[in-house]
N, C-alpha and C positions, 0 to 999 in steps of 0.2 A: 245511401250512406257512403259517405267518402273516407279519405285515409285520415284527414284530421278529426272525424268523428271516434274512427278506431282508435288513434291517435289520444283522443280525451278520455276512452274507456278503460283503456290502460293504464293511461297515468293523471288522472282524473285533476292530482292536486299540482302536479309539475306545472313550475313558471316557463315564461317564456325563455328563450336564449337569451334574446337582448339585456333582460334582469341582469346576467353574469357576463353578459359583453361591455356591459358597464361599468361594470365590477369590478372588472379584471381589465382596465383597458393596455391598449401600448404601452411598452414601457418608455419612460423620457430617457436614454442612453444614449452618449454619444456616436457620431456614425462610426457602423465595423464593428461595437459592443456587442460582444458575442451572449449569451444567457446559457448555462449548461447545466445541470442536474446530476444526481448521485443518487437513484432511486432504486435502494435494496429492496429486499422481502425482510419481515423478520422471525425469520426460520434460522436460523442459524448460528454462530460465532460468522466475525467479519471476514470474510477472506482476503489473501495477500492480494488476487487478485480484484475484488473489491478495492479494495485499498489502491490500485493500480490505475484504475477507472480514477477515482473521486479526484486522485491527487491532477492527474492529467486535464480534467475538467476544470477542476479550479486553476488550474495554471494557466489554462487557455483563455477562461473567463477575465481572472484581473488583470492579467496581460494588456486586455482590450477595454479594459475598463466598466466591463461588463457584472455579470451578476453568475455566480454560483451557488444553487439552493439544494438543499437535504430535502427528498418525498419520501416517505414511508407507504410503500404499494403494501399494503397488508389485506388487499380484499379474498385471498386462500387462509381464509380464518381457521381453516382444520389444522394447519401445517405451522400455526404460530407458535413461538415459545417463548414463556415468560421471561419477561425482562429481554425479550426480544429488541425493541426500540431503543431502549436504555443505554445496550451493549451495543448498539451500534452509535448513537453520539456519542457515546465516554470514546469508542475507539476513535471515532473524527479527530476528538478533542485531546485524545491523547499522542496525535500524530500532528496536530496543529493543521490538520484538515480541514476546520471548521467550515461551516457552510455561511453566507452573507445573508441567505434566508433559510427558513422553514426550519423545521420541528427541533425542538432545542430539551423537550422533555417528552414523558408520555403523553401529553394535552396540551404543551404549551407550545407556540412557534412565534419565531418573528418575521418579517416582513410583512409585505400588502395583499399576496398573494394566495392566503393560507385559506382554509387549514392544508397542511400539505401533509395530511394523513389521508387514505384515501376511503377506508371505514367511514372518516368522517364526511365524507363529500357525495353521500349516497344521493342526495337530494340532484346535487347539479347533473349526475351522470344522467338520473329518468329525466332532467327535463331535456337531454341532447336526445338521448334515447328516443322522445317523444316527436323531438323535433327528426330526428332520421326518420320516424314512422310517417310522421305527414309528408315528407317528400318522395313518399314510395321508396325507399332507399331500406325500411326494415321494417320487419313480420315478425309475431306472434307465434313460436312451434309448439305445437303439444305433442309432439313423439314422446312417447315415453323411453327412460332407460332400456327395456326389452324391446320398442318400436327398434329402437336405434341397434343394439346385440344382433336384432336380426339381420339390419340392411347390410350391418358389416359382414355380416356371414355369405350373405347372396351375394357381396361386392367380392368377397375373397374368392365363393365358386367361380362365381364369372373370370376370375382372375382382373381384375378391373380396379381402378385405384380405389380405395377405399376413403371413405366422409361423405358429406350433407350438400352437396351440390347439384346441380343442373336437375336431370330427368331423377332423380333422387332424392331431392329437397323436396318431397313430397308436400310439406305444408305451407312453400312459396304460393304454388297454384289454388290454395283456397283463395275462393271469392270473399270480400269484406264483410259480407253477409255471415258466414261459416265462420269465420272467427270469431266474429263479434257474439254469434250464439253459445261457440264451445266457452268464451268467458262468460259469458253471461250463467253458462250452467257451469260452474266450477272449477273447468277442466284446469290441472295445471299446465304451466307454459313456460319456455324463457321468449328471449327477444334473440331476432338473427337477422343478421345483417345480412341484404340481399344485394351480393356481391353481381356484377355488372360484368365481371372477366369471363374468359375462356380459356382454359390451359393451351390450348393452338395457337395463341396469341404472346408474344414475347412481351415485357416491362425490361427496359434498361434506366437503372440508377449509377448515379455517381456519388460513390462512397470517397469519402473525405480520406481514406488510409489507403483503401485497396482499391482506391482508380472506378473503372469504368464495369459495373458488374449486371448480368443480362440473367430473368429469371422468366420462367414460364409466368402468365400473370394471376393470379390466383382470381380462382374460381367459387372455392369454399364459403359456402353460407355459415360462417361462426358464432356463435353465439356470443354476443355482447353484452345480455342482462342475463344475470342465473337468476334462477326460480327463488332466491333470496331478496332479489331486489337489488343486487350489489354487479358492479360491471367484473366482466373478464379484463384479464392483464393489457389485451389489446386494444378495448373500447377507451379503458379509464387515460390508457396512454395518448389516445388521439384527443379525449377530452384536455387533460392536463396539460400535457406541450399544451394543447393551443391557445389554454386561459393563460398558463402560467407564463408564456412566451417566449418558450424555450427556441433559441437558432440553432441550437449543437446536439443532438441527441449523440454524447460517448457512453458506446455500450460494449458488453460483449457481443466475440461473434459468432455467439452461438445464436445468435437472435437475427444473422444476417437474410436466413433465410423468410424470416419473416417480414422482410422489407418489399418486397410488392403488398401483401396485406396491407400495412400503415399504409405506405405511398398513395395506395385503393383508397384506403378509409380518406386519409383527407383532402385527396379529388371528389370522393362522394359525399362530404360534407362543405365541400365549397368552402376550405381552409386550406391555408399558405405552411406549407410540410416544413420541416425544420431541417438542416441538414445532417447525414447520420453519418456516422464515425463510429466504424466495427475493429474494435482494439482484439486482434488476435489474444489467444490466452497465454499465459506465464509456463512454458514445458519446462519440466525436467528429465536430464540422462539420466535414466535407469538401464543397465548394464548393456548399455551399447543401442537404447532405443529411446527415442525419443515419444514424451507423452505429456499430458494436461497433470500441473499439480494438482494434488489431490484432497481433497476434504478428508476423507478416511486415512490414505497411507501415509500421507506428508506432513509430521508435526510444524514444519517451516509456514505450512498454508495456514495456520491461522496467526489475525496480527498480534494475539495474545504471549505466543511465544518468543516471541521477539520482547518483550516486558518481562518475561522469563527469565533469559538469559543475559539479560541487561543489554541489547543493543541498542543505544540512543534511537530517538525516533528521527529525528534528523539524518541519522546513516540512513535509516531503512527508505526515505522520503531518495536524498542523495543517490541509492543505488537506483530505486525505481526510475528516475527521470534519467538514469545512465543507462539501463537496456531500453528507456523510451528513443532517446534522442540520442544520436552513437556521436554526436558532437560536442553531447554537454562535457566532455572528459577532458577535452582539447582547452576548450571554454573555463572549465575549473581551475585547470594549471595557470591561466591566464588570469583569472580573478579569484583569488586563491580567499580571500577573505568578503568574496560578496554573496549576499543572499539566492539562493535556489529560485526565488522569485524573482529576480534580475535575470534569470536565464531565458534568452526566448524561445520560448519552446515551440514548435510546430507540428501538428497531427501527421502531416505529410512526409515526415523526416520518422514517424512510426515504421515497425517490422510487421510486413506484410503476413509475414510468418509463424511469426511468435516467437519472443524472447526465450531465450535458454533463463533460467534460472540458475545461479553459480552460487553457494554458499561463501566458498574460498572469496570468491572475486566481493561479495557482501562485505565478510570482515575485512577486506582488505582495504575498502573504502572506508568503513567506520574507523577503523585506525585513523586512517586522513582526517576525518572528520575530528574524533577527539583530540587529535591532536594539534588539533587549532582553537581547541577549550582553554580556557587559563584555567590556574593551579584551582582556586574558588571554586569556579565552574565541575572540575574535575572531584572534588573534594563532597560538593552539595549533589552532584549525580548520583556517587557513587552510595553516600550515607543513606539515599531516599533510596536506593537499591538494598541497601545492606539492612535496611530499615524491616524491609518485605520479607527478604529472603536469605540473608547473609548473618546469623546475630554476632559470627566471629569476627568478623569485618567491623562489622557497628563499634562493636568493644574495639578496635585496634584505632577509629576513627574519633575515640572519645573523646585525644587530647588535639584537638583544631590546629592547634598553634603549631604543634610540629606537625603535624597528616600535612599541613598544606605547605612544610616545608618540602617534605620528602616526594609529595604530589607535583608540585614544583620543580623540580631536579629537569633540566634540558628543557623547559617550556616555555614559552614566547621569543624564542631565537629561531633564525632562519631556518636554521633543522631542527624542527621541535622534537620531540622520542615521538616514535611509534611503535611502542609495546603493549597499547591496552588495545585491544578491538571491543570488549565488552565488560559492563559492568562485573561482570562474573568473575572474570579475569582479574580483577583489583588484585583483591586478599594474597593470591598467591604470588603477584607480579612484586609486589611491594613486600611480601613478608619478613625478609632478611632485613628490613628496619627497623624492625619492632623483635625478631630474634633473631638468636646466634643460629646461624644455619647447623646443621645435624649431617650433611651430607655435604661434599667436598668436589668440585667437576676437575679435577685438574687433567693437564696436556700433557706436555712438554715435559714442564718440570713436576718432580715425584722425590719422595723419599726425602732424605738427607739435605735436596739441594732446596726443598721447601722450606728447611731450618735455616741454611744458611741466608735467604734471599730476605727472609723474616726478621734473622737477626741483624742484619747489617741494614734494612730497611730502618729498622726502630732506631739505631742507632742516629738519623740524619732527619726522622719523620719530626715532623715542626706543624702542628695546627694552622698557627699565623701565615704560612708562604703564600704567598700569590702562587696563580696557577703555572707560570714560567718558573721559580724557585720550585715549587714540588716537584715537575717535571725535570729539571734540571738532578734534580738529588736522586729518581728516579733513574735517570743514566748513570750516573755516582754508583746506585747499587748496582746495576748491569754490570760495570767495569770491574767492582771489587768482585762480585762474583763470577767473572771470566767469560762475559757475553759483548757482544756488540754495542757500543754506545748510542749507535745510528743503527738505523733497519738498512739506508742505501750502504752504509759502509759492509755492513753481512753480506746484502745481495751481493758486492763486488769479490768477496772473497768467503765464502760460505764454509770453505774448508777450515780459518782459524777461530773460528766460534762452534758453541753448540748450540745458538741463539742469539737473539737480540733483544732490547729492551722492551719493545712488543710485549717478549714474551716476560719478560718479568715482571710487567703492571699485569700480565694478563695473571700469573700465579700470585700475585698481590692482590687483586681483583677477585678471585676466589675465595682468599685467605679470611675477606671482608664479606664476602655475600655470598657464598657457594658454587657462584658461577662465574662464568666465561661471559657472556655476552648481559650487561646493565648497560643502564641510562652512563652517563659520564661519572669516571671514578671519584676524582675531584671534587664533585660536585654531592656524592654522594659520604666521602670523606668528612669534607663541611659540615650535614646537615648529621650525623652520628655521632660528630663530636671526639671530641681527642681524649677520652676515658674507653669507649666502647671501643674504638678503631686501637687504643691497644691492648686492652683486653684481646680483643678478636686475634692479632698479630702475635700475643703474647703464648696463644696456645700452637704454635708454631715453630714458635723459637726458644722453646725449653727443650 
């Protein structure tokens, strides 16, 4: 009896390789087409970091003209949660992540290369399985759970690394014979891979982010088939890259350490390895320490929240390829209206480190971002926002015709406003347009001299003026009310004023919106209309 014998006993119905070498051949890409993957678990909500992974893959992929596919690794069936897969393409699709292949629904995927569920690919994984068994490269274990409780007990006395290796791998050294009998009589079993290394022996890889990285070379007999019939995370990985033709494995680097393993696996299957790219994690400051966002502590980690709080998905895309690439920032200033996809990004221009996480520095970019929305644009976000979670908002956004005037106010000029960083922010950014403020910020000027600057305003205030005639009348009431008609002519003489006309739009500014700091007055005057602006003026100047 030989190993292809045992080889058929095991997997009696498994085709050969070549069936799926066929199947799945080269892909036709131009030269340098990179191939890259975004292959969660679906155990979860999507993480930021998740989200971190996919977006970088796909940028690197169509860059090159290349292919970026969605895999669904779900073969830890215990640890699944419903609507697992679902919540992970709606989140793709809601970031404009979308994948160029694979799983587009719970059973349904596109491209050539599918199914790219891996529950579903039980079959292809026993016939590699079958094919590592004929080349003496994998065996049969029947240790049991308690076999195995024990040897880690004697590995811990010994003080000695503990797992299934070398003089330990007790069930590498059964003869064909001995296996072939324990199946024959029942016994259960998985499949283990019968790893070639030596821990006294070094593996050095070249990681695509973090350079030149040197690991003991693994030793470990792992199990590749569980006693389900379904592969470990490691087997199915070396099966899939190699059908699906992945060049780029971006992954996290919590998995770096398991890169002699892979490297192993597809030297010992006489397969062309893909190259790996270990994307450190997303940290955040916590009171002076730095640490991994978190699934449990950090509501920012999942991408749901961010839908939440209304941050377009484009910010959140924007800021991620801003701590990927410390150049895209330089880059944006420079191409201030072109696509994130126009950016060339490079793996190598990643933190070796890992990204701080800034929230501040997030809104600070979605501002940018929104503010290169047109009024439309601004008006249909926010409604589909207000829609969800805002019903106050919705009502104030009823009448279209003026929302999109007031949303319009300083938008598509050179300085666009940058007051909104999130949808959430609307209602109360805008609300002194839709009512009379109740609360008053004034400075400077108080009391008495907010009747006087009121009433000698109305007296000259004219709907029609062009923006040079309002501002012009605007100095007019400065001088009748005893301020500087220029800001330079104050600065030079500060002593015969108590003010300048600054400060007078600024307590006119108030007068109309509660505050100090809006979009442009002018502008805002216009779209209130010449009943409300003096109404508003009128309760000032009695």
């Amino acid at each position: 009896m030989d190993y292809k014998d045992l080889a058929n006993l095991i997997f009696p119905d498994a085709k050969p390789i070549e069936v799926y070498e066929k199947m799945y051949p080269e892909r036709n890409l131009p030269d340098g087409a990179i191939v890259t993957r975004f292959a969660p678990s679906p155990t979860g909500f999507v993480h930021i970091g998740g989200l971190y992974q996919a977006l970088c893959a796909k940028l690197v992929a169509n860059r090159t003209k290349g292919v970026f596919f969605l895999r669904i690794e779900d073969t830890d069936q215990k640890r699944e949660i419903e609507n697992g897969i679902e919540g992970i393409i709606s989140s793709l699709k809601d970031f404009d992540v979308e994948a160029d292949e694979g799983m587009i629904s719970e059973d349904e995927w596109k491209g050539e290369y599918g199914t790219y569920k891996q529950s579903s690919r039980k079959d292809i994984y026993q016939a590699y399985a079958k094919y590592m068994i004929e080349l003496g490269k994998a065996y049969p274990c029947f240790c049991s759970p308690e076999d195995q409780e024990e040897l880690r007990k004697k590995q811990e006395n010994a003080k000695i690394r503990p797992g299934y290796y070398g003089v330990w791998a007790k069930c590498r050294n059964l003869s064909i014979e001995e296996m072939a009998e324990k199946i024959k009589a029942g016994e259960p079993y998985v499949v283990r891979f019968k790893s070639p290394g030596r821990e006294d022996r070094k593996v050095q890889c070249h990681d695509l982010i973090k350079g030149k990285v040197v690991f003991p070379e693994n030793d470990m007999d792992i199990v590749i088939i569980k006693s389900d019939g379904l592969p470990t995370y490691h087997f199915a990985h070396l099966v899939d890259d190699h059908l699906m033709r992945t060049t780029h494995v971006i992954r996290s680097d919590e998995w770096l350490s398991s890169l002699p393993l892979h490297v192993q696996l597809f030297s010992e299957a006489g397969f062309k390895a893909p190259k790996y790219c270990h994307i450190s994690p997303i940290m955040k400051n916590d009171n002076g320490n730095k640490r991994k966002l978190s699934k449990r502590k950090d509501k920012e980690a999942a991408v749901s929240y961010y839908s939440e709080i209304g941050v377009p998905p484009d910010a959140v895309k924007e800021y991620l390829v801003n701590i990927a690439n410390s150049n895209f920032e330089n880059w944006r200033r420079a191409n201030k209206d072109a696509k994130i996809e126009d950016f060339e990004f490079q793996l190598n221009k990643m933190s070796v480190s890992g990204a701080l996480f800034d929230m501040v520095k997030l809104l600070d970019v979605s501002k940018g971002v929104i503010s290169r929305y047109s009024a439309e644009e601004v008006y249909n976000e926010s409604l589909k926002y207000a829609e969800k979670y805002d019903p106050k908002l919705k009502k104030m956004l009823d009448n279209k015709e003026y929302s999109m005037k007031v949303l319009g106010i300083e938008r598509g000029n050179n300085k666009p406003r940058k007051d909104i960083s999130k949808w959430s922010d609307v209602r109360e950014n805008i609300i002194y347009m839709y009512e009379k403020p109740t609360e008053y910020d004034f400075d400077k000027i108080t009391g008495d001299e907010v009747k006087k600057v009121a009433s000698e305003y109305l007296k000259v205030f004219d709907i029609n003026d062009d923006k040079q005639m309002w501002f012009d009348k605007m100095k007019d009431t400065a001088e009748k009310c005893g301020y500087a008609r220029e800001v330079k002519e104050y600065k030079s003489e500060p002593e015969k004023w108590p003010g300048h006309v600054g400060d007078i739009s600024t307590a006119i500014r108030v007068m109309i919106s509660g505050r100090r700091n809006t979009p442009d007055l002018y502008e805002i005057i216009k779209v209130l209309g010449k009943d409300e602006v003096i109404a508003r003026l009128e309760v000032f100047a009695k």
